[in-house]
C-alpha positions in Angstrom: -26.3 2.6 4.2 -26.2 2.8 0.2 -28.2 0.5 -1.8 -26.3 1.3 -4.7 -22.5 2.3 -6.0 -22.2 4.8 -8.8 -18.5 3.6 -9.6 -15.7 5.8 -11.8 -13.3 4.0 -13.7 -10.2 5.5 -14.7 -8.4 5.8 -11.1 -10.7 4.4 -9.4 -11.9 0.4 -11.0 -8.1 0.4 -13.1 -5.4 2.1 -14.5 -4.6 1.6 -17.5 -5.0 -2.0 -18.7 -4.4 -2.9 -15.1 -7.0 -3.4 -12.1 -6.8 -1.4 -9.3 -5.6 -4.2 -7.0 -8.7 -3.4 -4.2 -11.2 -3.2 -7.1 -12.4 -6.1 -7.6 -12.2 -7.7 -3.8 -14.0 -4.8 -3.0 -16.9 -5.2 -5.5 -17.3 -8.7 -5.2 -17.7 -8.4 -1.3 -19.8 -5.1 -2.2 -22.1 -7.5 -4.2 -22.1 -10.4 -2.0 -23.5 -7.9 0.9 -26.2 -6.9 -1.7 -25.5 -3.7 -3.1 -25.9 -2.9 -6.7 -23.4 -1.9 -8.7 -23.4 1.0 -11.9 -20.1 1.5 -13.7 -20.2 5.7 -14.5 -17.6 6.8 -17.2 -16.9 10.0 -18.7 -15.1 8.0 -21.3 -17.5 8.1 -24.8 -15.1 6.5 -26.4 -16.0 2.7 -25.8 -19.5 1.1 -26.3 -21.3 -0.1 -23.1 -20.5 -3.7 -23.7 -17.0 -3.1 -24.7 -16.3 -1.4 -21.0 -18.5 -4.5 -19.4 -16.2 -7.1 -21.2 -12.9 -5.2 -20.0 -14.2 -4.8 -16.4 -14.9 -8.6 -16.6 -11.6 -9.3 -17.8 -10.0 -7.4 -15.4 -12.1 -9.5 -12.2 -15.1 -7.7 -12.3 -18.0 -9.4 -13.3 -20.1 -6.5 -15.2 -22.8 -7.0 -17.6 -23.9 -4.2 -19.9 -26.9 -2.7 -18.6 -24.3 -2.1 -15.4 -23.0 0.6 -17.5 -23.3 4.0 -18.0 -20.9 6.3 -20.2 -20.8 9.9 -21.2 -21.7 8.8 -25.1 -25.4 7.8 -23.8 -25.4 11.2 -21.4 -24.0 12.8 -24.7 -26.5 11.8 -26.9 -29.6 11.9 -24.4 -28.3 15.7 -23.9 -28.0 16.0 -27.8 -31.9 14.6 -27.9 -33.4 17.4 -25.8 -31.4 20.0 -27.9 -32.5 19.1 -31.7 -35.3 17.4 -33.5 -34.9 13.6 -34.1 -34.7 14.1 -37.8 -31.4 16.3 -37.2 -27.9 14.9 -39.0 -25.0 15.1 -36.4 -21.4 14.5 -37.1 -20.0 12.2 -34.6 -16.1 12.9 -33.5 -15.1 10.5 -30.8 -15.3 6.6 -30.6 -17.3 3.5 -31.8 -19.4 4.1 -28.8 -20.5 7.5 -29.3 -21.1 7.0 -32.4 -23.4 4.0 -31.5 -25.4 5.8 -28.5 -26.1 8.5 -31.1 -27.5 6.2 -33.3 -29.5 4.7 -31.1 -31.7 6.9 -30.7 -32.5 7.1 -34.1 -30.0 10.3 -35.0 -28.2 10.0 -38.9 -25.1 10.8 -38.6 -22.9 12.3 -41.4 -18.9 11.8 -42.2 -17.9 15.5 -42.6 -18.6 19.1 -41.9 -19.8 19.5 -45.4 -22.5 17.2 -44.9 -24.2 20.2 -43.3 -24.9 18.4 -40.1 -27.5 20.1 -37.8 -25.1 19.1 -35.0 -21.8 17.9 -34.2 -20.9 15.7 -30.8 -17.6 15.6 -29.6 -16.4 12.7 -27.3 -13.0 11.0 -26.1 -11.2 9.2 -28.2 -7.2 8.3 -28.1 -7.0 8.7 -32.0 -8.4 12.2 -32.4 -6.2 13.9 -35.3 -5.9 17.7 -36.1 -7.9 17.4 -38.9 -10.8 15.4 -36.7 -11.0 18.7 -34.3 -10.8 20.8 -37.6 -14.1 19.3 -39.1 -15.8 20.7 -35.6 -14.4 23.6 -36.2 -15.8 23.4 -39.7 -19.6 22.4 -38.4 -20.3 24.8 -35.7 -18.8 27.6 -38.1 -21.3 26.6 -40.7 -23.9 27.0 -38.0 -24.1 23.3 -36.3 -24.6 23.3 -32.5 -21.8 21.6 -30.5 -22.6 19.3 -27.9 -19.5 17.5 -25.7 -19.9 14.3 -23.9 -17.5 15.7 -21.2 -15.1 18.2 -20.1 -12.5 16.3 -18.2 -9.4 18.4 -19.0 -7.4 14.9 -17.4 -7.3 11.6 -18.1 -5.3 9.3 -16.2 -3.6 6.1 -17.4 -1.0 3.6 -16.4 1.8 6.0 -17.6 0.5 9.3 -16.2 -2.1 12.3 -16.5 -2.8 12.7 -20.2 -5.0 15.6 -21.5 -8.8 14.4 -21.3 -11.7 15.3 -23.9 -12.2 19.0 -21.8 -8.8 20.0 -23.2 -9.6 18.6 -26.8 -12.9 20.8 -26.8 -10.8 23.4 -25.4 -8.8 23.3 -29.0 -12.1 24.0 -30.6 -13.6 26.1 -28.7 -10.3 28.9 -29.1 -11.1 28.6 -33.0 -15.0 28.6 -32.3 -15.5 31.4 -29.6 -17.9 28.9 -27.4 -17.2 26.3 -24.8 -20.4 23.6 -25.9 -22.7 22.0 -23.6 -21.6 18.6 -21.9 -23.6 15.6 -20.2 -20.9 13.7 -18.5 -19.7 14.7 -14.9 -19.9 16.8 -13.0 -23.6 17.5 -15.0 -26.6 15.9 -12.0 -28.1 14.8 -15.2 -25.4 11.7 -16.0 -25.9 10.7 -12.3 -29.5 10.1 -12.1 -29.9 8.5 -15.0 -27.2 6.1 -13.9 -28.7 6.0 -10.0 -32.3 5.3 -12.4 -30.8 2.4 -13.8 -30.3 0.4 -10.9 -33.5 1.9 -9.4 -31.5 3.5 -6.7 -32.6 4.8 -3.4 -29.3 5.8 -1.5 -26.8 5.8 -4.1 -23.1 6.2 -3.1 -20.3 7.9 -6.2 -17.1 6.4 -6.1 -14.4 8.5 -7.9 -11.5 10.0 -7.4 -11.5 13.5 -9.2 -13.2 16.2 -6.7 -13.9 18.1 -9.7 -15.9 15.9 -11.6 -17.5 12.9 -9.5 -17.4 14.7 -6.1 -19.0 17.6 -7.6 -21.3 15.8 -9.7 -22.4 13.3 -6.4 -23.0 17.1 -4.9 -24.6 18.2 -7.5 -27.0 15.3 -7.7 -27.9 15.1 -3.7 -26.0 11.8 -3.5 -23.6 11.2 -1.1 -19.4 10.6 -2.5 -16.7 8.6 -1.5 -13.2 9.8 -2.7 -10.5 7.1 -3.0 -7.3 8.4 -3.1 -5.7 5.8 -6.3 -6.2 8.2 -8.8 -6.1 11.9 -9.8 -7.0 13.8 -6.6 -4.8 13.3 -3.3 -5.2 14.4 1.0 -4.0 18.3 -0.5 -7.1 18.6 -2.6 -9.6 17.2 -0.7 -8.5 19.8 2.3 -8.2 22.4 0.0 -11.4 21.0 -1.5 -14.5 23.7 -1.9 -17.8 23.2 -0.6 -19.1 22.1 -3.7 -16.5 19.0 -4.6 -16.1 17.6 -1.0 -17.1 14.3 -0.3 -18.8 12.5 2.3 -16.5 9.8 2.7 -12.8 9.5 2.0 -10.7 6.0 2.2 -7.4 5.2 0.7 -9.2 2.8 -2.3 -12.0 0.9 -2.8 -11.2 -1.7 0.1 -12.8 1.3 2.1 -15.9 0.7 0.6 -16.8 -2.1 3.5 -15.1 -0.5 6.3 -17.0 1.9 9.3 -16.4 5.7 8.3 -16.1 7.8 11.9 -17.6 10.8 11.9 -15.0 14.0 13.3 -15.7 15.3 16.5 -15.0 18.2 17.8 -13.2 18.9 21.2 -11.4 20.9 23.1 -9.9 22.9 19.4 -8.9 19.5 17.8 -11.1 17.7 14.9 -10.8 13.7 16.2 -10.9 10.7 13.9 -10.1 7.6 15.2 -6.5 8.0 17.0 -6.1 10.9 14.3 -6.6 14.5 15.5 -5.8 18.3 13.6 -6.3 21.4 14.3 -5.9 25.0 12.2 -4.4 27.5 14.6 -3.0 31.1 13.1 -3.7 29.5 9.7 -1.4 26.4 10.2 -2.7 22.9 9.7 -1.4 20.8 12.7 -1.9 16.6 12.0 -1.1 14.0 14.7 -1.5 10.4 15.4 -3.6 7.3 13.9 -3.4 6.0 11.0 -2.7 8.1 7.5 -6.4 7.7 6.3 -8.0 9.2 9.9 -5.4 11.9 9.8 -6.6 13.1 6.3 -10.1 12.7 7.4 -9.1 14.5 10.6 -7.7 17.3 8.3 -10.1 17.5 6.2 -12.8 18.1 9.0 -10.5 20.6 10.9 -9.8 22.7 7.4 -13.1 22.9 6.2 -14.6 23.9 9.7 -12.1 26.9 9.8 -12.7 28.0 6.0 -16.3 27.8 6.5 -16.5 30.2 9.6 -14.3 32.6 7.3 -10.8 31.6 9.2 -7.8 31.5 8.0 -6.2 28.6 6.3 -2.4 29.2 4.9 -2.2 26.9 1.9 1.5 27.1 1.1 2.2 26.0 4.5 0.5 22.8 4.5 3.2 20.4 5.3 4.2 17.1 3.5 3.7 14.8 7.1 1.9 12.2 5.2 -0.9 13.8 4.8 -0.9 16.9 2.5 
């Protein structure tokens, strides 16, 4: 049905240094069939080619033009807010730094360079004083532009904070939360659908609140694997705006028939699944763990949407929630 995946990365392609162990498979066999493959990150802190290397490393073949990060959102964003002769101080990776550069942008070393704008991006090595010379710009009358607002990033140890809590920091000395290109923003994912010339793109991610919203937010359709951030609780708890169309354990899902629900008789069916919401409790029977979830997931959102009932602290752990 999709000519082309939009795929995340963290949580969804690896974790960590580490594949994803369905990842690659799953692209290979996604390629093979002939769909086209964009990598979409809101990680600014790594150049294009540097994420294309790593993903090739890791089993999937990527080249860099399959790429597209936050830093070149970030600094396409920056370009339709300030004139190209504008001097932007760059706080974030080699990559964002690059992208801004790019497209033609000088960029200065410190607040008191005056910059006409300051771009703030992911990167592991941010220090206090880093975030103090934004504070520094925007009080001296820079605008602020972030790449992203993840407040999570997930790795191989955990959920660590992401570039959205880091931009928080400034923005409680600064007064403002800035503009940002990366997910959930429609923008990121048209230019990345644009680059493989996309007719039906499918997003493949694993946060609701960034690529599931973003897919929605684009009018492309999104597939939530369940490897990463987001689990069966939040997409049944999801709102309309973040739910996906699809939803399969990881990215081996990617090749597999998706039934739609059906309806009957009081129960949402999916597969040998079924669930029901009756007096505000979730019920969840049968099949296998994915078709209950989908099953769930169609039988909560059907009652939330006709203004029913759904008792949240009573959803059950029985594999599902």
């Amino acid at each position: 049905m999709h000519d082309v995946a939009l795929v995340d990365l963290d949580g969804v392609a690896y974790r960590g240094p580490e594949a994803i162990p369905s990842a690659p498979p799953a692209l290979a066999a996604a390629r093979a069939a002939g769909m086209r493959v964009v990598f979409v990150t809101n990680n600014a802190n790594r150049a294009p080619e540097t994420v294309a290397a790593h993903l090739t490393e890791l089993g999937m073949p990527t080249t860099r033009d399959e790429v597209m990060t936050a830093a070149q959102a970030g600094a396409a964003l920056l370009a339709t807010l300030v004139p190209s002769d504008a001097t932007v101080l760059v706080v974030g990776g080699d990559g964002l730094k690059a992208a801004v550069e790019e497209l033609g942008f000088a960029t200065v070393e410190s607040a008191a360079d005056a910059p006409d704008a300051v771009i703030q991006g992911f990167n592991p090595d941010i220090r206090w004083r880093d975030l103090a010379e934004v504070a520094y710009a925007v009080q001296g009358g820079a605008l602020h532009v972030a790449t992203n607002l993840d407040l999570t990033i997930p790795n191989d140890r955990g959920i660590a904070p992401g570039n959205g809590s880091l931009v928080r920091a400034v923005a409680e000395a600064t007064g403002a939360i800035p503009p940002a290109a990366g997910k959930p923003e429609p923008a990121m994912f048209h230019l990345a659908a644009a680059k493989a010339e996309a007719h039906n793109p499918v997003m493949i991610g694993d946060r609701l609140d960034t690529d599931l919203k973003g897919a929605r937010a684009a009018g492309y359709a999104g597939l939530l694997v369940l490897t990463g951030v987001d689990g069966p609780r939040e997409a049944i708890l999801a709102s309309p705006d973040m739910r996906p169309a699809y939803i399969t354990e990881d990215m081996s899902g990617l090749a597999e028939p998706h039934p739609a629900p059906v309806e009957a008789h009081g129960w949402w069916l999916v597969g040998d699944a079924r669930a029901r919401v009756r007096e505000g409790l979730l019920s969840v029977e049968g099949g296998s763990r994915i078709d209950r979830v989908r099953a769930a997931c169609a039988a909560a959102w059907s009652t939330v949407d006709a203004g029913g009932f759904l008792d949240v602290e009573a959803l059950a752990d029985d594999g599902v929630a």
